[in-house]
C-alpha positions as CSV (number, residue, x, y, z in Angstrom):
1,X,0.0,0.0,0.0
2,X,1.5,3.5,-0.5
3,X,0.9,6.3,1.6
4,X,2.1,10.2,0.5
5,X,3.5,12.2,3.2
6,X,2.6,16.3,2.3
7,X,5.9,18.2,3.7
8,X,6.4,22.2,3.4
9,X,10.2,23.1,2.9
10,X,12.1,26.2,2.2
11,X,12.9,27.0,-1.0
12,X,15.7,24.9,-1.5
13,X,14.1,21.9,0.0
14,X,16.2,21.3,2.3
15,X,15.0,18.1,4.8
16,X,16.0,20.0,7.8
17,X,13.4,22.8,6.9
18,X,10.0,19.9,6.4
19,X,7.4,19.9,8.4
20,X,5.0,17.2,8.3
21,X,1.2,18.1,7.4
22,X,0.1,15.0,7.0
23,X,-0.3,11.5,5.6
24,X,-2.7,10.4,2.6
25,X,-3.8,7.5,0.8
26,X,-3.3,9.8,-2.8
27,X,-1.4,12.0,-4.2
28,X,-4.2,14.4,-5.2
29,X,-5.5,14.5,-1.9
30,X,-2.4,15.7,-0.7
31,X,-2.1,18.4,-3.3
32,X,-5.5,19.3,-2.8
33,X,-5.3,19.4,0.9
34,X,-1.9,21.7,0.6
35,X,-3.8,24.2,-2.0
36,X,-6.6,24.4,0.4
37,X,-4.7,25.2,3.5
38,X,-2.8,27.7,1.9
39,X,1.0,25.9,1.8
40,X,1.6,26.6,-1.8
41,X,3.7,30.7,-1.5
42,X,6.8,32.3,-2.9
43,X,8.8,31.7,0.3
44,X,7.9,28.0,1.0
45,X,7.8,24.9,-1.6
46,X,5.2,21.3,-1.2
47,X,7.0,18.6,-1.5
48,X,4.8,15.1,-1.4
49,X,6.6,11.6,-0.3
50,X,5.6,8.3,-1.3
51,X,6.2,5.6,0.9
52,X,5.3,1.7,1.2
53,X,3.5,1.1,4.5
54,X,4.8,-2.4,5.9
55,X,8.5,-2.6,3.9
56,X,11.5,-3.0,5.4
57,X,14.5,-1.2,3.9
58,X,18.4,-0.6,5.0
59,X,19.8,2.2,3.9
């Protein structure tokens, strides 16, 4: 199952400016969730993670 993670990041998009707004089940939920609540400006960028719920990786 995939999940997308909706993150808001400087403009560079960095990993040590994200903060988390939340988890969905699709990737237009997230975008439309992030246009809604106003994430999308000229000093901030919307970056959306997939993941695989239940996988084990080592990195």
């Amino acid at each position: 199952m995939k999940l997308f993670i909706l993150y808001q990041t400087d403009v560079w998009k960095s990993k040590a400016s994200r903060v988390c707004f939340g988890i969905f089940d699709s990737r237009n939920k997230a975008i439309d969730s992030a246009k809604y609540n106003g994430l999308y400006c000229s000093c901030a960028e919307v970056v959306v993670e997939e993941v695989t719920l239940n996988l084990f990786e080592e990195n």
